[in-house]
N, C-alpha and C positions, 0 to 999 in steps of 0.2 A: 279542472278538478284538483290536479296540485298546490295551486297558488290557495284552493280554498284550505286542502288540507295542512298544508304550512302556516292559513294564518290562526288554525285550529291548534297546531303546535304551539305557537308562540304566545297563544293563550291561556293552554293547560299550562306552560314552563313558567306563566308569572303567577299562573293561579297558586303554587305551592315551590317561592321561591329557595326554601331552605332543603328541599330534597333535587330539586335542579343544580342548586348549586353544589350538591354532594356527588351526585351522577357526573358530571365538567369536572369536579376536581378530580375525580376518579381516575377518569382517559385521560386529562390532562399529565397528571404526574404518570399515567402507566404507557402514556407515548411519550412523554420528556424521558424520563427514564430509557427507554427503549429505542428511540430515538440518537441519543446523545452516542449509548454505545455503538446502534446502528452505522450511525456517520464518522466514526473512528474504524472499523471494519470499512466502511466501504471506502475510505481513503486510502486504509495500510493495505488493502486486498486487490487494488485499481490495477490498471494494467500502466505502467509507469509509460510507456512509450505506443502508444495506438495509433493501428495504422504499418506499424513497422518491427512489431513483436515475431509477427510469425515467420521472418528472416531473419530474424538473430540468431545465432546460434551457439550455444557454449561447448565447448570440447573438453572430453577426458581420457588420458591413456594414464593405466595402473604402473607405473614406473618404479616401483617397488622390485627389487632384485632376488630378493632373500625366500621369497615364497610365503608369505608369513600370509596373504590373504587369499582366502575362500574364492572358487568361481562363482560361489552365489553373493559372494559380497561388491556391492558398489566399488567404482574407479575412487581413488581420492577424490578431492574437489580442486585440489591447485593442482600443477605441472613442477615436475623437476625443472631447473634452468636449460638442460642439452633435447630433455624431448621439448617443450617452450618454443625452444629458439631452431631447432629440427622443424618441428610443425610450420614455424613462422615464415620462415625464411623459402620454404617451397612456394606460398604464395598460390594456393590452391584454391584461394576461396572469392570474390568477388570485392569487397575488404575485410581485413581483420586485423585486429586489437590485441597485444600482448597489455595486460595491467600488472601494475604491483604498485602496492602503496606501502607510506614509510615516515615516520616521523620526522620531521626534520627544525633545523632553525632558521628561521625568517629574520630579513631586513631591508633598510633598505641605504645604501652610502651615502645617497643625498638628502635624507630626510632625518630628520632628528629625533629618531624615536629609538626607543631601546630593543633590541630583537626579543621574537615572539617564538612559541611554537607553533610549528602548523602542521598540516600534515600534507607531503606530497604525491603526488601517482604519476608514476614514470611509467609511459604508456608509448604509444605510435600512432603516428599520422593518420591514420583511419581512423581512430577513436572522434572529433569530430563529428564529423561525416555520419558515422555509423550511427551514433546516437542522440541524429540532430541537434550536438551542443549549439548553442544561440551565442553568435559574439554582439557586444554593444562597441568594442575597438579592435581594428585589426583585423586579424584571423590565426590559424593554425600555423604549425612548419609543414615542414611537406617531407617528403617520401628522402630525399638526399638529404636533408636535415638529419632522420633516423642515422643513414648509411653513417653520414662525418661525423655524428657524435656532436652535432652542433650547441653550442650555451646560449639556446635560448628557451622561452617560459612563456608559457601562457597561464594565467592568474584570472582568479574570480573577482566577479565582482564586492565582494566584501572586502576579499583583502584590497583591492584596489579603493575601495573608499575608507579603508584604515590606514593606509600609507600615504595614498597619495590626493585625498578629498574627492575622489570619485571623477576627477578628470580623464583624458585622455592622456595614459599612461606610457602608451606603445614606444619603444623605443629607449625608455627609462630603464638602469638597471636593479636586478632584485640583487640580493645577495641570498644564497642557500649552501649553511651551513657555512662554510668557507671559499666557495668557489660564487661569481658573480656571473649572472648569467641576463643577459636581453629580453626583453618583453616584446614577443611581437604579438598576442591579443589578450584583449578583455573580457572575459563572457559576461552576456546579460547574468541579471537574476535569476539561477536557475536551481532546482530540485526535484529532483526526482524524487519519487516515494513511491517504493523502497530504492536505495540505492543502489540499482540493480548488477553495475557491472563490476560492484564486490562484492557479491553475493557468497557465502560458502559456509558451510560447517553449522549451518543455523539448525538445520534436525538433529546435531547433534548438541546442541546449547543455546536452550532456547530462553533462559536467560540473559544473552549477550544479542538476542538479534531486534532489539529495538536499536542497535549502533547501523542498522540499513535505515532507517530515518534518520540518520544525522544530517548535518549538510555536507556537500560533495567539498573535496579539497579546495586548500586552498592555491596550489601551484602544480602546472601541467609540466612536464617535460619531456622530451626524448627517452625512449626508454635505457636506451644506453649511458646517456649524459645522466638521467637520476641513476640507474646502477654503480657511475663513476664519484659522482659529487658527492651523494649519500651512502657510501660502501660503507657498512657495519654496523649500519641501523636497519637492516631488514628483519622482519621478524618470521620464523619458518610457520607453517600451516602443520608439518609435521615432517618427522626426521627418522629414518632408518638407518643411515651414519651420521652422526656429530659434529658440522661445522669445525673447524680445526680452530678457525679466529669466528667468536659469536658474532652475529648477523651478518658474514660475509660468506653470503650462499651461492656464489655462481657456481665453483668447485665440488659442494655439499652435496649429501645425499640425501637434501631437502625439496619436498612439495613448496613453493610460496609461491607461485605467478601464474597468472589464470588467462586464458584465449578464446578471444570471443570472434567468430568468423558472419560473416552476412552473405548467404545463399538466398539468389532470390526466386530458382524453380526448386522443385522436385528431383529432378533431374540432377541438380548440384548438390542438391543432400543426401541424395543415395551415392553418389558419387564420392564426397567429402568422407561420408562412412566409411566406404571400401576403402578411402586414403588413409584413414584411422586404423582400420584393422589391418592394412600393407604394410602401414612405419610398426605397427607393434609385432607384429611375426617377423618385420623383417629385425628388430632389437632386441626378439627373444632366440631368434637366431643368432646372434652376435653373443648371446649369452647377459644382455643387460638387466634384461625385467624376465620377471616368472611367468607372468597371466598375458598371456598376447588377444585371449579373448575378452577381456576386462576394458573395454571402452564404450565410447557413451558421446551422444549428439543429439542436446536438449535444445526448445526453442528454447525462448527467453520465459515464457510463461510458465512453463512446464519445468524450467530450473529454478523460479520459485517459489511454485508448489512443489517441491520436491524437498526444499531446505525448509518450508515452511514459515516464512518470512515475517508473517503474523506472529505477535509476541504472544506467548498462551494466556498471560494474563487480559488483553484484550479477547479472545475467544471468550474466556472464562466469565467475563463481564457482560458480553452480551448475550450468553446463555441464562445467565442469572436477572437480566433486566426483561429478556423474552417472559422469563418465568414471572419475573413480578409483574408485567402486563396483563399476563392470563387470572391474575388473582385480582387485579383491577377489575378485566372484563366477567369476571363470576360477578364483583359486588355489581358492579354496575345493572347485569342478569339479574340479581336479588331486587334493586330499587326501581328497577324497572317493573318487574311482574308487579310489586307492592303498589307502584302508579298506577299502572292500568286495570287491578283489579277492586283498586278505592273508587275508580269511575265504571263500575261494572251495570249501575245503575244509567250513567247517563249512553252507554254502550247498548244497554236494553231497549232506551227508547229510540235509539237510532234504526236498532234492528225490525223493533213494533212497528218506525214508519217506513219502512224499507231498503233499507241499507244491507248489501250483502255482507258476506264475512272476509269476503275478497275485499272492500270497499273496507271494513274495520280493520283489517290487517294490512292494509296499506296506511291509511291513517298511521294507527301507533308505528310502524317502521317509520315514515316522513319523522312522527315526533322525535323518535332514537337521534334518525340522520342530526336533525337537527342539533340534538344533544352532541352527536361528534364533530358538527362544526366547529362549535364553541369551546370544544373539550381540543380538538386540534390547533383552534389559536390559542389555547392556554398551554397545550403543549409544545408549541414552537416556541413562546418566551423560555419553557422551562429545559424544553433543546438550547436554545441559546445560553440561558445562564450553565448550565451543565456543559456546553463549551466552552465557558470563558472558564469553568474550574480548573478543565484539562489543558489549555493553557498554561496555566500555572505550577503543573505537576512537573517533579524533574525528572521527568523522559524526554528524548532525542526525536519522541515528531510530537513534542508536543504543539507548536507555534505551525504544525498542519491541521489542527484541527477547527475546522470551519464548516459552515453548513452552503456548500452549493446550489444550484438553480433546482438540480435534481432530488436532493433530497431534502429541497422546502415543500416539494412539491408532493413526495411521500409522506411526508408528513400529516399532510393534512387529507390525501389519499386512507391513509392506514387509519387516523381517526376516525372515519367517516364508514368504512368496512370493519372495524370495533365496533364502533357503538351502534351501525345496521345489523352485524352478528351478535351482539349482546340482545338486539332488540326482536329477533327474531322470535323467539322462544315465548318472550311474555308479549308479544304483539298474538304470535299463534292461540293465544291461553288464552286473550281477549278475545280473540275472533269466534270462538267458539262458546263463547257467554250465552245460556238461553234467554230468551228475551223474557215469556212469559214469567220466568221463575223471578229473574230482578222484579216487574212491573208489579208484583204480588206484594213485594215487600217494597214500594212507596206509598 
């Protein structure tokens, strides 16, 4: 009975091809549209590391001294350098990550290029590991690397194909800033989205948080050795005293270096908490910080919906493309009832020979479907041409945006529940044609 009603569709849609083809342009543009934002949201919204989000963990203690902020207000988002390197250096958590990133100057002494800027993240040995970086050469330093403050680097793969023709690098030296420092790895191609483990201050400007799609640095180092080689290019997150010399924060009464710790039970995070809330009673005893109650132990997931990672202009856009689909799926409603109530006649004689209303209302749905086939492969060309535009936009994830296995496959999912829901209504409207009352007037 399907196959009959499908080839009864595909007969009415050639019988009157200039309203067919109005109905498919319809879904077509009101899923390209809808579509295109969709798969921008659902790349900047993804969960950047699955599988190992729900051990990550970000930490906050209020290191502010002066009292200036509320119990009910949030920790900062970075760390002073003494709580930082306090927290770090206990070694409470299973690994973790001190970050700080920092402008710097690129080179390299055996190649003949003229230095660049890039941007560095002076980080620790867990970072790796923690966040499954992928190497193509080499590998990490290690944990006594941190301690000596040792010159060496690990580099991306971009910059490694801009310096050195994307060979095997390891061992070659970079230069950063003025100090020269050893390559022991190369990471594959990698991107995260969003770049989660600089995540901060995005809820409160959210025009600057398309800079978490950028791509991740271009050189790794010791966290120590970048605080040393890079001294006075850091930039504070926020300041209660005034650096004495600008960007050299270790002294400062500045927020800028963030800690990421990896608890893999329950147990270790309720644990970690009460280490959190131990170092701050015991700092606000010392007289350091004001709010000892003011900390905070977010997974990874839950520290980017907090900052709201999503640029609002991308919300904004697929609220407005949602909207234009439902004004797609009304006309499509409109050309559809007008279809099935032009065949209202040949509906009557189906009925006269016995056809239930069950049976005519399935019919005209089959036909709809139909229509959202067609309308869904018309709106995955125009998903794709609407992602090659955003491409070319100058924002920082533009060159992510691409249509996956998953949402080719919604695609033509959401056409086909379109235009069955559009068809609903004027299928119903058909089904209940009296037969007599048509048969009177042929």
């Amino acid at each position: 009975m399907l196959s009959y009603y499908f080839h009864l569709a595909i007969r009415s849609l050639r019988h009157n091809k200039v309203l067919t083809g109005l109905m498919v342009l319809a879904i077509a543009v009101g899923i390209g549209a809808s579509m295109t934002t969709l798969t921008v949201m659902h790349l900047l919204s993804g969960n950047p590391l699955p599988g190992k989000s729900d051990v990550l963990f970000y930490a906050q203690v209020d290191p502010n001294p002066n009292g200036a902020a509320s119990r009910h207000q949030e920790p900062p988002d970075k760390l002073d350098y003494q709580s930082a390197i306090d927290l770090w250096s206990k070694h409470n958590a299973d690994r973790q990550a001190l970050v700080v990133e920092s402008p710097v100057k690129l080179s390299a002494p055996d190649v003949k290029r003229p230095p660049s800027m890039g941007m560095l993240m002076s980080t620790t040995a867990d970072f790796f590991t923690m966040f499954d970086v992928p190497f193509q050469y080499g590998g990490s330093w290690t944990g006594e690397d941190d301690a000596r403050r040792s010159r060496v680097a690990v580099i991306s793969s971009e910059l490694n194909d801009r310096l050195y023709g994307g060979v095997n690098s390891v061992g070659r030296t970079l230069r950063l800033r003025n100090d020269d420092v050893r390559i022991v790895g190369v990471l594959k191609p990698w991107r995260p989205a969003p770049q989660f483990y600089d995540v901060a201050g995005g809820r409160f400007s959210q025009g600057q948080t398309a800079d978490y799609y950028a791509k991740p640095e271009d050189a790794f180092t010791p966290f120590y050795t970048g605080l040393e080689v890079n001294d006075g290019h850091f930039e504070q997150f926020n300041c209660w005293d005034a650096p004495k010399v600008p960007g050299h924060l270790m002294g400062a009464g500045c927020e800028w270096i963030g800690l990421w710790v990896e608890l893999d039970s329950k147990a270790k995070v309720t644990s970690y908490r009460s280490f959190l809330a131990n170092y701050a009673a015991q700092q606000k005893a010392l007289g350091r910080i004001s709010y000892a109650d003011n900390t905070r132990l977010r997974d990874l997931m839950d520290w980017l919906q907090f900052n709201q990672v999503v640029p609002s202009d991308v919300r904004l856009q697929a609220w407005l493309a949602l909207s234009f689909l439902v004004i797609c799926l009304c006309n499509t409603v409109g050309l559809l009832l007008v279809k099935f109530l032009r065949r209202s006649g040949e509906i009557g004689i189906r009925r006269a020979l016995g056809a239930s209303r069950r049976q005519i209302f399935a019919q005209c749905l089959i036909e709809a479907s139909v229509i959202g086939v067609f309308g869904g492969a018309g709106g995955w060309l125009l998903t794709l041409v609407g992602l090659g535009l955003v491409r070319r936009q100058p924002v920082a994830y533009a060159d992510l945006a691409h249509l996956d296995v998953s949402m080719f496959g919604l695609t033509f999912l959401l056409a086909v529940l379109v235009s069955a829901f559009a068809g609903t209504l004027p299928a119903l409207r058909a089904s209940r044609i009296a037969p007599a009352l048509q048969l009177k007037t042929l």
